[in-house]
C-alpha positions in Angstrom: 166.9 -132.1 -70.5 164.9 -130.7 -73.6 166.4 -127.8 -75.1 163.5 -125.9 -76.8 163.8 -123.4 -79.9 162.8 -120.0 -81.1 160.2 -119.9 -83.6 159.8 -117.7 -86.2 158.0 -117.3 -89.5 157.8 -114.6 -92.1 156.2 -113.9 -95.3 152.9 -114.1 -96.8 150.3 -117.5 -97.1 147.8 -117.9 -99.5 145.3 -121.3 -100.4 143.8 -122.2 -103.8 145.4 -118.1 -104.3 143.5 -116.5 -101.5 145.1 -114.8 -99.2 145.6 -116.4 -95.6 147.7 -114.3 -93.4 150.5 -111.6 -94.2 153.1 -110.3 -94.9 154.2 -111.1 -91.4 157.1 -111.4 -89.1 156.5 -113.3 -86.5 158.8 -114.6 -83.1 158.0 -117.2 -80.9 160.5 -116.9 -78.1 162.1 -119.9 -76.9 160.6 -122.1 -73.6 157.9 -119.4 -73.0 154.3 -119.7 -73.5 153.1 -117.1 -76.0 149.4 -116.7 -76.7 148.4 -115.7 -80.2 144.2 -113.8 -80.4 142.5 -112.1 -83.4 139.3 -112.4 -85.5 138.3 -115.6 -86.7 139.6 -115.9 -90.2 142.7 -114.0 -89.9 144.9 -117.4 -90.7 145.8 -118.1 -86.4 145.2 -122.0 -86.8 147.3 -121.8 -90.0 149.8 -120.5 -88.9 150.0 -123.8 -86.2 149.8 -126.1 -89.1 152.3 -124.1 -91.2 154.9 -124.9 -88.1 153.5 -128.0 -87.9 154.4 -128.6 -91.3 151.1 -130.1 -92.1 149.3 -127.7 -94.3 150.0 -129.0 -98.2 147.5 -126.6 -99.4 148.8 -123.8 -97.7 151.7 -121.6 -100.4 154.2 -120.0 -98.1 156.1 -117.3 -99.8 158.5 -117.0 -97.1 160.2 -118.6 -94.1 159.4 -120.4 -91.3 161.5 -122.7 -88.2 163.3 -123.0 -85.4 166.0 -120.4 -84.4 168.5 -122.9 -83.7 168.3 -124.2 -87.4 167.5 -127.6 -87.4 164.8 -128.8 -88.7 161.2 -128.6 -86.6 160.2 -132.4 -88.0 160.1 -134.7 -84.6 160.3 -131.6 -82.4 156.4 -130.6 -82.3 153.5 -131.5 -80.4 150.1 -130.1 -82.0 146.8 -130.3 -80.6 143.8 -128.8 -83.2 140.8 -127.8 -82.6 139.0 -131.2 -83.5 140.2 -133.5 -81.1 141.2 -136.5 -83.8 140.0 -139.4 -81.5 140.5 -142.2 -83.5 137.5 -143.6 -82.9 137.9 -147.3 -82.6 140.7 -147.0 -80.0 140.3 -146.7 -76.3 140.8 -143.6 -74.5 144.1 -144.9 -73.3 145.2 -146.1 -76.5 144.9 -142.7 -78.1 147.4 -141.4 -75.5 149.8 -143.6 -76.9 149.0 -143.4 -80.7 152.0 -141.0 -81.2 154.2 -144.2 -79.9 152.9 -146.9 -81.7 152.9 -144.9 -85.2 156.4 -144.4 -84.3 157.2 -148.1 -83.7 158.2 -147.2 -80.0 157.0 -149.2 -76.9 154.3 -147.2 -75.4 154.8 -146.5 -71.8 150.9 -147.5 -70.5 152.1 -146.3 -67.1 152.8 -143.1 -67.9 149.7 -142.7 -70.0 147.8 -143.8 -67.0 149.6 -141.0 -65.2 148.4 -138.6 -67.8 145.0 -139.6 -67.8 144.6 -139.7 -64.1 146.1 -136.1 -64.0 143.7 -134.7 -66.6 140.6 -136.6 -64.9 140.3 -139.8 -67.1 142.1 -141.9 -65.4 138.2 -144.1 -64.7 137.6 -143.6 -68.5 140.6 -145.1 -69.7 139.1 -148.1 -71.3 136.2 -146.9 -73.1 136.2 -145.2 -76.3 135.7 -141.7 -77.8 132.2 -141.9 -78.6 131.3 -143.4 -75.3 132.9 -139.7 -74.1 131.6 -136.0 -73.4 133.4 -133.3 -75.7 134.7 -131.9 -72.3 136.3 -135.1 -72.2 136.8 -135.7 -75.5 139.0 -132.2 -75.1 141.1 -133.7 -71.9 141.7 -136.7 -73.7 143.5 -135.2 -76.7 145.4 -133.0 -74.2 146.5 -135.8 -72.5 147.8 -137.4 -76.2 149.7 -134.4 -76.7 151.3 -133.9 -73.2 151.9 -137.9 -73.7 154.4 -136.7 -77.3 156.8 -134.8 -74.4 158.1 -132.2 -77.7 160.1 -129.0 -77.0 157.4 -127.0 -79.2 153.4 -127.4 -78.1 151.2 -125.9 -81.0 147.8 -125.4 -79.1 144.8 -124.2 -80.6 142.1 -123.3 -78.5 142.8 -126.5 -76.5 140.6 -125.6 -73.6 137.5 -124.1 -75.5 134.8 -127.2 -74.7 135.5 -127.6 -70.7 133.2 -126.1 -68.2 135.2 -122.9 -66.4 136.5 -125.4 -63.3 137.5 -127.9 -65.1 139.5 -125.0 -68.0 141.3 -123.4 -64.7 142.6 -126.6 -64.1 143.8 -128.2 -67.1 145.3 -124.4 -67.8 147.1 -125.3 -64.0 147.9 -128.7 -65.4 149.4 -127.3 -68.9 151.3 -124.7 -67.2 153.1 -127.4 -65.2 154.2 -129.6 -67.3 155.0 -127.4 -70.7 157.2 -125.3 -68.5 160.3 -124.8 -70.6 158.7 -125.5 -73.7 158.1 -123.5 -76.5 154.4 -123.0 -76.5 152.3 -121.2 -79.3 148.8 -121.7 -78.3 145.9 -120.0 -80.5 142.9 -119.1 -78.2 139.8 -116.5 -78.6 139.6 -115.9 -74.8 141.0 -112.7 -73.3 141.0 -113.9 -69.8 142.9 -117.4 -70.4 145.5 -115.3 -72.4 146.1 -113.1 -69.5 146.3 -115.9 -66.8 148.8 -117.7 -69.2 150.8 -115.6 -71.5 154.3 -114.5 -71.1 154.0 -113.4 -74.6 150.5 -112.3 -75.8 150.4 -111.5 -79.5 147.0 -110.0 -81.4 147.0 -110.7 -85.2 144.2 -109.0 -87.3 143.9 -108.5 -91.0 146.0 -105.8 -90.9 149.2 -106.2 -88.4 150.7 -108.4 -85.6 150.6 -106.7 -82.5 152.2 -107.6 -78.9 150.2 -106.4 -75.9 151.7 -106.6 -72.7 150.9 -109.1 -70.5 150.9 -109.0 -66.5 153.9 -108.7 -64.8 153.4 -111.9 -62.4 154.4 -115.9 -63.0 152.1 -117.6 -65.1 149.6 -119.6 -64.1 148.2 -116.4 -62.7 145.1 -116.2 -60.5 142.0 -115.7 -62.5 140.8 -113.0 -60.7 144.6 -111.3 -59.8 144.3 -107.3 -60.5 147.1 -107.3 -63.5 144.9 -110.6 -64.7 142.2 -108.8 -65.2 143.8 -105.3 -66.3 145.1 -107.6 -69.4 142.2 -108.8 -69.8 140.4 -105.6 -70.0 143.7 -104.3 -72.4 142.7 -107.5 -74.5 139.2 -106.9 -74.8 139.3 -103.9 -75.8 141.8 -105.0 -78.5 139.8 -107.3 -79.9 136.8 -105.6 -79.9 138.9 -102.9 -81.8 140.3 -105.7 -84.6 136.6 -106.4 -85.1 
């Protein structure tokens, strides 16, 4: 069984000496999905690459990992907002790059599985270009559900599908990151509300928890305490603005 950690990152960022995000104290409780909103620009998708420990531009003055103190390195899953298709390899194939840069044996079954569950299963062959950016989307979440890490880093992972397709690859995501520790960066107020069990707004200024509903996540789109935190988140946003 994966045992997923607390995260949790304080301090100040800045790039090239501009000032990113901070000074912030942030938690990321462990094998819960929290969602994190705010203004564009406020540093959200930095702060996924600063656990991500990606982001060689970015100058932390502070700390950031896992509660359990061991070292986040092999434990993370991130999905950005570009998708990062490599471009010459099948849609299949980029389920299983995480593998083969790894020098493991990729499972092809259980890509398959993946693929079939996120709609791709009769686009498995062909490659990115050949793919809608709906589909583009499902295939990168499929490559990060594929890396099967106790910390997801989402951001915006959902933003290019249509809203059937978005309820159920939320569904989908639910299901199998239960347990994890998932941080997942998204502008909508209404996907926040049907998935966060911790729903954090970040502006310029402060980090800020808003409640969210009461009831299990996935929650029904159109559930009354969905849409009261929505409306809460709304009007939080439009206040950060």
């Amino acid at each position: 069984m994966i045992t997923a950690p607390g995260l949790s990152l304080s301090g100040t960022a800045d790039i090239a000496g501009t000032r990113v995000f901070g000074p912030l104290e942030m938690r990321v409780p462990a094998g819960r999905w929290t969602c994190l909103l705010g203004p564009s620009g406020v540093g959200k998708s930095t702060i996924l690459r600063t656990f991500a420990g990606i982001d060689d531009e970015v100058a932390l003055d502070g700390t950031c990992g896992a509660d359990d103190g061991a070292p986040l390195a092999g434990r993370v899953a991130l999905m950005a907002q570009s998708d990062l298709l490599m471009p010459w390899l099948t849609v299949l194939d980029n389920a299983l790059l995480g593998a083969r840069l790894r020098g493991e044996t990729p499972d092809r079954d259980a890509a398959r599985a993946i693929l079939s569950r996120v709609g791709l299963e009769a686009h498995s062959d062909k490659k990115p270009g050949a793919l809608s950016g709906g589909q583009r989307q499902r295939a990168a979440l499929a490559r990060t559900l594929m890396e099967d890490r106790p910390v997801v880093l989402l951001d915006e992972p959902f933003s290019a599908l249509d809203a059937a397709t978005r309820a159920r690859m939320q569904d989908l995501a639910a299901e199998l990151l239960r347990g994890r520790t998932v941080l997942h960066v998204t502008h909508d107020a209404a996907e926040a509300a049907r998935l966060g069990e911790r729903i954090l707004l970040l502006t310029e200024h402060e980090l800020q928890t808003v409640a969210p509903p009461d009831t299990p996540m996935p929650r029904a789109a159109d559930g009354e305490e969905t849409l009261a935190a929505q409306g809460r988140l709304t009007r939080c946003l439009l206040e950060a603005a």
